[in-house]
C-alpha positions as CSV (number, residue, x, y, z in Angstrom):
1,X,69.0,93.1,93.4
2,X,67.2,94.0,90.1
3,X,67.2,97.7,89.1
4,X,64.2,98.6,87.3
5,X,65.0,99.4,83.0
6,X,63.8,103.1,84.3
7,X,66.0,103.4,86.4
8,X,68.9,102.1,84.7
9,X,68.3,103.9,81.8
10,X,67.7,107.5,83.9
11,X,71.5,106.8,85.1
12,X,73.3,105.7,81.9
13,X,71.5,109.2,80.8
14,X,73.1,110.7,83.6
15,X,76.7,108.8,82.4
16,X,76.7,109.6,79.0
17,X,76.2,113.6,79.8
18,X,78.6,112.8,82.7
19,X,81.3,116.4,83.5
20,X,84.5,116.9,81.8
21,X,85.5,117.0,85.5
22,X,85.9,113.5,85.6
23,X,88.1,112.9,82.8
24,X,90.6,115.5,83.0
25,X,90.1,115.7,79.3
26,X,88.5,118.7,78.4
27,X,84.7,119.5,77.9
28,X,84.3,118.2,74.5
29,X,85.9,114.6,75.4
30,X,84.2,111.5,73.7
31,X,84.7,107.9,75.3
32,X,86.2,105.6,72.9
33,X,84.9,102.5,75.2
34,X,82.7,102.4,77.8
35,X,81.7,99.7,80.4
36,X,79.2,99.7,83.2
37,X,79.7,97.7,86.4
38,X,76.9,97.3,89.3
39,X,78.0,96.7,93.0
40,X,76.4,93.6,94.5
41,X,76.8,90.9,97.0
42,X,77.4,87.7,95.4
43,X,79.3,84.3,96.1
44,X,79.5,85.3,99.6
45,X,81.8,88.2,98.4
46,X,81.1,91.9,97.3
47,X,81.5,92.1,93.7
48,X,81.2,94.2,90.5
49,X,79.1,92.5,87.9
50,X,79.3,93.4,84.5
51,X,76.1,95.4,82.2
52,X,75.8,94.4,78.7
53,X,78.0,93.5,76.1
54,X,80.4,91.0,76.3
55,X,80.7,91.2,80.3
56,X,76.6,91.3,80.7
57,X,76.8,89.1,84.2
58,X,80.6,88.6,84.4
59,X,81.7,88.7,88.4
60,X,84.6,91.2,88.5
61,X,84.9,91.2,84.6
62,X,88.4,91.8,83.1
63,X,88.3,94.8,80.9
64,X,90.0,94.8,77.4
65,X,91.0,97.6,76.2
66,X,93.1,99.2,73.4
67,X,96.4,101.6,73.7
68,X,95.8,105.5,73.9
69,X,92.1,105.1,74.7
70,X,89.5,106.9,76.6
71,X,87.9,104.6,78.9
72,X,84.9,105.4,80.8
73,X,83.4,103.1,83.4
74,X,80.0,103.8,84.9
75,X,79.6,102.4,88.2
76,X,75.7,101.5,89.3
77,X,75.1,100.8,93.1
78,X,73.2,98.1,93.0
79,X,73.4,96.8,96.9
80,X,73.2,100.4,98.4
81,X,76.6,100.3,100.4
82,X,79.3,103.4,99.9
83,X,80.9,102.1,97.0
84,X,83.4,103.6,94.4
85,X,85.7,102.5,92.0
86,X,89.5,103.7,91.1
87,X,92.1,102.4,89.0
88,X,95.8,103.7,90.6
89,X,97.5,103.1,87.6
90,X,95.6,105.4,85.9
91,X,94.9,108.0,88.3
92,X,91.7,107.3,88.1
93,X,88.5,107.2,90.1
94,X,85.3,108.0,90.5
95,X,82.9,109.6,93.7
96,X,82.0,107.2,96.3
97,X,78.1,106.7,96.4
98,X,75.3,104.8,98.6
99,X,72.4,104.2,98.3
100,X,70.7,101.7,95.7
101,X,70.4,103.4,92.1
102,X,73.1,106.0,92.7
103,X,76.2,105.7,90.3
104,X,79.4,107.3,89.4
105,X,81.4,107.3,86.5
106,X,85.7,106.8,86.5
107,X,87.0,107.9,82.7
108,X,90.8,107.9,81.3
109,X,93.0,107.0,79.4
110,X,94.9,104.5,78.6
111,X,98.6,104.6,77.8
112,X,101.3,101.7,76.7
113,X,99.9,98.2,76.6
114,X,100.2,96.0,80.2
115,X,97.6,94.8,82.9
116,X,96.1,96.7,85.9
117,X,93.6,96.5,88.1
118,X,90.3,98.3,89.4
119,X,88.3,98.2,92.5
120,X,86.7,99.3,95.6
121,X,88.7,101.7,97.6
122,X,86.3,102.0,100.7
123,X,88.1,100.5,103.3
124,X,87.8,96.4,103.4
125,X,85.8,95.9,99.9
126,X,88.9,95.4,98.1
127,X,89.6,92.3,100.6
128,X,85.9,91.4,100.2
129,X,86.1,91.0,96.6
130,X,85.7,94.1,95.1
131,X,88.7,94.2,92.4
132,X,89.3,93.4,88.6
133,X,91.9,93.6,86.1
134,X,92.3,96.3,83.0
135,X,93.9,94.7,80.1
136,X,95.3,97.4,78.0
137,X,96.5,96.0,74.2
138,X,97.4,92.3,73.8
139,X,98.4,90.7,77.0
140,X,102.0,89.7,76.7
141,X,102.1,85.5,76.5
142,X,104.1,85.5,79.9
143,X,101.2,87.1,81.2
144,X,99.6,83.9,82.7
145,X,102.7,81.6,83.2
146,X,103.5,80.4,86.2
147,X,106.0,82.2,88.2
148,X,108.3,80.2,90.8
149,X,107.4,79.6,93.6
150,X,110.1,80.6,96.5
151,X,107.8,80.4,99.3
152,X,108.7,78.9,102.7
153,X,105.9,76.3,103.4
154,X,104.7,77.0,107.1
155,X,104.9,73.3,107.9
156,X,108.5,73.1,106.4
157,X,110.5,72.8,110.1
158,X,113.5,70.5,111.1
159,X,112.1,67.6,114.0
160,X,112.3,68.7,117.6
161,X,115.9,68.5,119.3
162,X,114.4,66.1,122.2
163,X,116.7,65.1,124.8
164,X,119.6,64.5,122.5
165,X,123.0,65.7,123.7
166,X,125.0,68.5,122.6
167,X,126.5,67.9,119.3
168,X,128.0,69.1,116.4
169,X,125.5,70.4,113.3
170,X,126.6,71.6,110.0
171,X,124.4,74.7,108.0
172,X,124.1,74.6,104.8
173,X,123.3,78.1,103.2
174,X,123.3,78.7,99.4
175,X,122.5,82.5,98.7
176,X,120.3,82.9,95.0
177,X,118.7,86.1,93.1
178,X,115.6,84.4,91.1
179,X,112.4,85.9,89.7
180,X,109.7,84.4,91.9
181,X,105.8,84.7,92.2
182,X,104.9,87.7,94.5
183,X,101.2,88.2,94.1
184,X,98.6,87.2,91.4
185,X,100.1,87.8,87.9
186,X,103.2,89.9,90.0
187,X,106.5,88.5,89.8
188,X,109.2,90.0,91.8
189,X,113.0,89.4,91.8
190,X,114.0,88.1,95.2
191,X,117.2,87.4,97.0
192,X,117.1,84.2,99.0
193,X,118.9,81.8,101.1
194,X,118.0,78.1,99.6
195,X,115.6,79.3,97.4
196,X,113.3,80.1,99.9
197,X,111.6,83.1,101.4
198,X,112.1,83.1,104.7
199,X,115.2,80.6,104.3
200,X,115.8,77.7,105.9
201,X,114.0,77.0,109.9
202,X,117.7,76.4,111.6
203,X,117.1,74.2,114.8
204,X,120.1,73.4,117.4
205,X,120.6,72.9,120.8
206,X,121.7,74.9,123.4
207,X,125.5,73.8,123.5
208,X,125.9,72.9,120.1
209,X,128.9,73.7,117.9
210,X,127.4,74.6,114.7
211,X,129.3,74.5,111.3
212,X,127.5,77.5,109.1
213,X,128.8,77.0,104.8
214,X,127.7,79.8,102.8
215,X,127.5,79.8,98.9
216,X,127.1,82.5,96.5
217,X,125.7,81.2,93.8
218,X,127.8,81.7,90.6
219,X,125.0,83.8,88.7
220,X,123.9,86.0,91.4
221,X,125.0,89.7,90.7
222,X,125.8,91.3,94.4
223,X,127.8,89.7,97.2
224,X,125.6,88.4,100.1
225,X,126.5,87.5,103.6
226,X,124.6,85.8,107.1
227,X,124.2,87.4,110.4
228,X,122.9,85.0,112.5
229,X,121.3,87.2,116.3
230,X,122.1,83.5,118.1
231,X,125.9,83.6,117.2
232,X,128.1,85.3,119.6
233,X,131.3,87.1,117.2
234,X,132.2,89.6,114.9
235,X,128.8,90.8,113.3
236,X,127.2,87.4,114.0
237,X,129.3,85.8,111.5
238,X,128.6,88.2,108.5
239,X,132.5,89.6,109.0
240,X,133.7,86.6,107.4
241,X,130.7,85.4,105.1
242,X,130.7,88.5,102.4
243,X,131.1,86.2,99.8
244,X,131.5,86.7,96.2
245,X,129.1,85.2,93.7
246,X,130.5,81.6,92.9
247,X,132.3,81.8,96.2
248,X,132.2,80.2,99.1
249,X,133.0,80.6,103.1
250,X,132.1,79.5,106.8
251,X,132.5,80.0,110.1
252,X,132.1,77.7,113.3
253,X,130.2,79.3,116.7
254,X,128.7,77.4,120.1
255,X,125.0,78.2,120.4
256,X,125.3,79.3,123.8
257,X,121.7,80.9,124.8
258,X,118.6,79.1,124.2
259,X,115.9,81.4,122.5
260,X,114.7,81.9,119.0
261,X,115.9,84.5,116.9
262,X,116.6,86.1,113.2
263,X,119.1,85.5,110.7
264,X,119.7,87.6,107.3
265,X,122.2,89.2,105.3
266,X,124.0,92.0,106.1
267,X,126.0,93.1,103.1
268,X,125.5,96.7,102.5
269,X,122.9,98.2,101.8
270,X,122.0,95.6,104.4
271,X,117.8,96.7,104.4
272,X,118.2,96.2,100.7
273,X,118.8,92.6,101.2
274,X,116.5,92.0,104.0
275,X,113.5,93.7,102.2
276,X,114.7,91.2,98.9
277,X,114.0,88.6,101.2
278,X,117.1,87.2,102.9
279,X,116.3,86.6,106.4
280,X,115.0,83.1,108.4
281,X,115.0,82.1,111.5
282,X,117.2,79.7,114.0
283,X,115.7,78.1,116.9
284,X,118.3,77.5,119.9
285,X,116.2,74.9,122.4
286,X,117.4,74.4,125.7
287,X,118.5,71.1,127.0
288,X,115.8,68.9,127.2
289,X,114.2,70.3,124.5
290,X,110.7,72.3,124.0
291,X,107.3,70.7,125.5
292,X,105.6,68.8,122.8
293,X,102.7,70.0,120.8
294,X,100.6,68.8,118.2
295,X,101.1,70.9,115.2
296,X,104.5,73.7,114.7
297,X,104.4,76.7,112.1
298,X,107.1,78.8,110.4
299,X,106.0,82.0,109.9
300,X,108.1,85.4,109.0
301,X,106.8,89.2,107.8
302,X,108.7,91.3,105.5
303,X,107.7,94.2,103.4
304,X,108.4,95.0,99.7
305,X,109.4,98.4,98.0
306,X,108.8,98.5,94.9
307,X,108.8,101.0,92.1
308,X,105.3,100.2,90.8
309,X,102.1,100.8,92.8
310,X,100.8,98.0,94.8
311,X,98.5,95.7,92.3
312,X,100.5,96.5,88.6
313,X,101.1,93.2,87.4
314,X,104.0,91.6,85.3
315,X,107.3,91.9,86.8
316,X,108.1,94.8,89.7
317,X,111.4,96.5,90.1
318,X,113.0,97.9,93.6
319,X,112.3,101.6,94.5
320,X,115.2,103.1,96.8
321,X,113.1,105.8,97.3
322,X,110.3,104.0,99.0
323,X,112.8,102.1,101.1
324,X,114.5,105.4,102.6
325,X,111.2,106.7,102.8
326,X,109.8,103.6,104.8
327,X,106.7,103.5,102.5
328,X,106.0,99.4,101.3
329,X,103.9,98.7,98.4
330,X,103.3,94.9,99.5
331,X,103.3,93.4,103.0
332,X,103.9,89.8,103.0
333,X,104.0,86.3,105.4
334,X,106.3,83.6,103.9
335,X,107.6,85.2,100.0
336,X,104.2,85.9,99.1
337,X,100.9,87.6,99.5
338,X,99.1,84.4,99.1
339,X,101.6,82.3,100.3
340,X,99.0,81.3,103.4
341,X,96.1,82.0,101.9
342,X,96.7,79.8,98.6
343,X,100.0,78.4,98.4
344,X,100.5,76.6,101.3
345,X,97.0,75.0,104.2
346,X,97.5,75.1,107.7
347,X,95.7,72.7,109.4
348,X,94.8,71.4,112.6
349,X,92.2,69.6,114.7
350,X,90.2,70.8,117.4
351,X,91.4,70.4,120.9
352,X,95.5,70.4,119.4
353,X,97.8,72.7,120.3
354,X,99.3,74.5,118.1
355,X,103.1,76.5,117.9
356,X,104.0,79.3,115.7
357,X,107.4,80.6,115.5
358,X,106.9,84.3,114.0
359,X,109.8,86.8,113.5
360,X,110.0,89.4,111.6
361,X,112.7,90.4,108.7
362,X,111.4,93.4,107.9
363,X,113.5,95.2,107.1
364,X,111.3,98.1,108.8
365,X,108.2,97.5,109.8
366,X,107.0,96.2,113.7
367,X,104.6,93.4,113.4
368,X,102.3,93.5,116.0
369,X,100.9,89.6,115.3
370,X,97.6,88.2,116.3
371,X,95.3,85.5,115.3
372,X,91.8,86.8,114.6
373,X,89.6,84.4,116.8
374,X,92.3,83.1,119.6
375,X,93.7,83.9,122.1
376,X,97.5,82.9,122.9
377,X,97.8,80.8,126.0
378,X,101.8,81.3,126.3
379,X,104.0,84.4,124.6
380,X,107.5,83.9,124.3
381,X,107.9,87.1,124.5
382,X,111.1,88.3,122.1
383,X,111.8,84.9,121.5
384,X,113.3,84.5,125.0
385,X,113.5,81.2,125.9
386,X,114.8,81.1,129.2
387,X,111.9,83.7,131.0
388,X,108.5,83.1,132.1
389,X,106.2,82.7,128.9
390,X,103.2,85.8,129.0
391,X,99.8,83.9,129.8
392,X,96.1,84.5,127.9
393,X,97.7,87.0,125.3
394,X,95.8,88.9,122.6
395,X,98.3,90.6,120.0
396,X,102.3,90.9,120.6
397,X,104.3,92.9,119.4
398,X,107.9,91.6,117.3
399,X,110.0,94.3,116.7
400,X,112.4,94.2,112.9
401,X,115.4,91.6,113.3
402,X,112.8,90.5,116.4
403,X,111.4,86.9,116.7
404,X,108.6,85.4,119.5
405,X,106.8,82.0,120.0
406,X,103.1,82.0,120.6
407,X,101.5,79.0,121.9
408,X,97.1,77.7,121.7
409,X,94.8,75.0,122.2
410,X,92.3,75.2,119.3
411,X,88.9,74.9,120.6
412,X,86.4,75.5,117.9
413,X,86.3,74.5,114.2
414,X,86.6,77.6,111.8
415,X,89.0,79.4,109.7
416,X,91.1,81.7,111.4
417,X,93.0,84.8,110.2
418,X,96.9,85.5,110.9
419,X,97.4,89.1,110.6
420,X,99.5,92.1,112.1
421,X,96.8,94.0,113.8
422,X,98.3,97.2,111.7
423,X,95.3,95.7,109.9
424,X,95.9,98.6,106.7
425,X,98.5,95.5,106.0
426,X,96.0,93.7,105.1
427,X,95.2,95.9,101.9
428,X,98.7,95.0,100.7
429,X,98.8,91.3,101.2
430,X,99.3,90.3,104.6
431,X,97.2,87.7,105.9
432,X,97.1,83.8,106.5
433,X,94.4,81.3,107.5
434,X,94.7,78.4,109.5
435,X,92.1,75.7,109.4
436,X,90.8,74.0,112.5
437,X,88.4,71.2,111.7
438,X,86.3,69.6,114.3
439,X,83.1,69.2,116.3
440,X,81.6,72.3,117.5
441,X,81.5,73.0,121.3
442,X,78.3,75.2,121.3
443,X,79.2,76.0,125.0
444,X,81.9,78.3,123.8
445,X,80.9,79.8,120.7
446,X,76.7,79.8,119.6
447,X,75.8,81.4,116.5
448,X,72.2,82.2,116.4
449,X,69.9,81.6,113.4
């Protein structure tokens, strides 16, 4: 929407004579930079687009600025919509406004060099586009590498057990501390089982003797262990798996109850482990194996604690604190915030039927899962196996350390959203998409023109 030169120049009057209130920096403060950004709907998204200078028309421009600086950014509503903006790493933000022509102003200061972000803190507009980044000094050259990738691809599952006999299986486990992409421009270090975050889909029969080798690899700095919920012993085999970096032991058990459930470490502080990402999941199929279906996922939850606010790029560290305090900067499905909404496409067709296996490592947090546009034919409710699956199910609820397997005919093309219906969550990462192509049925779903 175009804003009359009137207009804009009444408000950048009203932002250059803007209170000391704002700043915190005294009545006589004098902005070493300023920007202006105006609020509009663009790309599909809502957006701030940059005013004059070097980020005149710029979407979500990124914002360069100098150490020890005043900063002051004028915010113009240009779509009319209760808007603000705030930057968290500055303790920083300005009034929230509506109405098209009304503005706000956000100043501070900058302090050591690094990147942030800004954006929309109205509930949703942050997920709707609203953010950018504040680069203060010169971004570091490892700014824009490519972290590694440790996420768990949803489609990465074993083949169905079938009608096969019970057997022996052997489980190989290889326990690694590695830097890994958490979020864009985030790296986080994780603890992992094979690399992976969630580790390795484990899928036996009912029956089988299973062989479980665990190795600590030689340059990771804590001991790490496996509890696996399907094995009947001493702590689920963690007793006689705390193994020493370079080390390496096993452990035999019978998987004698069909169902699906967690694995993860449990080397004290156990939750300190789990939240590092060390948990998967190990599906025990009865004899004669699962009905077929035309498409399986892998999908796990976890939550993060770390020691910088949710958003602060470069590389985050681990906050105690927050993890006794239950209070998670970054929900994620699969290692990653993106991990299903970038990383890794799930796919299917229209009139398939598709299986997720969810659980939940947590180390705290209840998941209470759902698909934004579904509705589950059959719940597995707790992962139990062996009962009576829930019919024509809208969320469920998976407890931490708890598993289930949700089961659903796609019948209409469209993207659809995996999220826990704590939907907040979604503010701090967690979400997935799965894509169902196909011919519309226009007897189930009609938009109108």
């Amino acid at each position: 929407m175009k804003v009359s030169a009137f207009i804009l120049s009444a408000v950048l009057l009203v932002f250059i004579s803007a209170p000391a209130l704002a700043s915190g920096e005294g009545s006589d403060y004098r902005a070493e930079m300023t920007f202006t950004l105006r609020t509009a709907v663009a790309e599909g998204k809502l957006v701030y687009i940059g005013q004059g200078g070097e980020i005149d028309g710029k979407i979500n421009p990124t914002l360069a600025v100098p150490e020890n600086t005043l900063v002051q950014i004028n915010m113009l509503n240009g779509d009319g919509a209760l808007h603000d903006v705030v930057a968290e790493a500055f303790d920083a933000r300005s009034d929230r406004v509506s109405g098209q022509g009304s503005s706000s102003v956000m100043i501070f200061r900058t302090g050591k060099a690094g990147e942030f972000f800004y954006w929309c803190s109205v509930p949703g507009h942050r997920a709707a586009g609203m953010q950018g980044r504040i680069v203060v000094g010169e971004p570091r050259a490892e700014a824009g590498a490519k972290s590694l990738d440790l996420t768990h691809s949803p489609m990465g599952l074993p083949p169905a057990i079938g009608g096969r006999d019970a057997g022996h299986v052997n489980v190989n486990l290889e326990t690694t501390e590695k830097v890994g992409h958490l979020a864009d421009g985030t790296r986080y270090k994780f603890w992992t089982f094979n690399d992976q975050i969630p580790g390795p889909f484990v899928r036996v029969r009912q029956g089988d003797r299973v062989t479980v080798k665990l190795h600590n690899d030689k340059t990771s700095t804590m001991i790490h262990s496996v509890d696996f919920h399907a094995v009947t012993g001493p702590g689920g085999g963690a007793e006689v798996t705390q193994v020493a970096p370079g080390k390496t032991e096993s452990f035999t058990f019978r998987a004698l109850k069909p169902g699906l459930y967690v694995y993860h470490c449990a080397t004290p502080m156990v939750a300190h482990h789990i939240t590092n990402g060390m948990y998967g999941l190990i599906l025990v199929e009865p004899p004669g194996g699962l009905p077929e279906v035309d498409k399986e996922f892998y999908v796990m939850q976890g939550e993060l604690y770390t020691a910088e606010s949710h958003g602060q790029r470069g590389e985050l560290s681990f906050s105690l604190e927050k993890m006794l305090d239950e209070q998670p900067e970054y929900y994620i499905f699969n290692g990653a915030t993106d991990a299903l909404t970038q990383t890794h496409r799930m796919e299917a067709k229209v009139g398939e039927t598709v299986r997720i296996f969810f659980g939940v490592g947590g180390p705290n947090a209840t998941s209470s899962f759902h698909v934004i546009g579904e509705i589950f034919d059959r719940v597995y409710h707790e992962g139990s196996l062996s009962s009576e699956p829930l019919k024509d199910v809208q969320t469920t609820t998976v407890a931490p350390g708890g598993a289930t397997m949700v089961e659903f005919e796609v019948d209409y093309p469209g993207r659809y959203l995996l999220v826990d219906h704590a939907l907040s969550r979604m503010e701090r990462g967690l979400a997935g998409f799965l894509h169902v192509s196909g011919e519309p049925d226009h007897d189930i779903f009609e938009p109108h023109d």
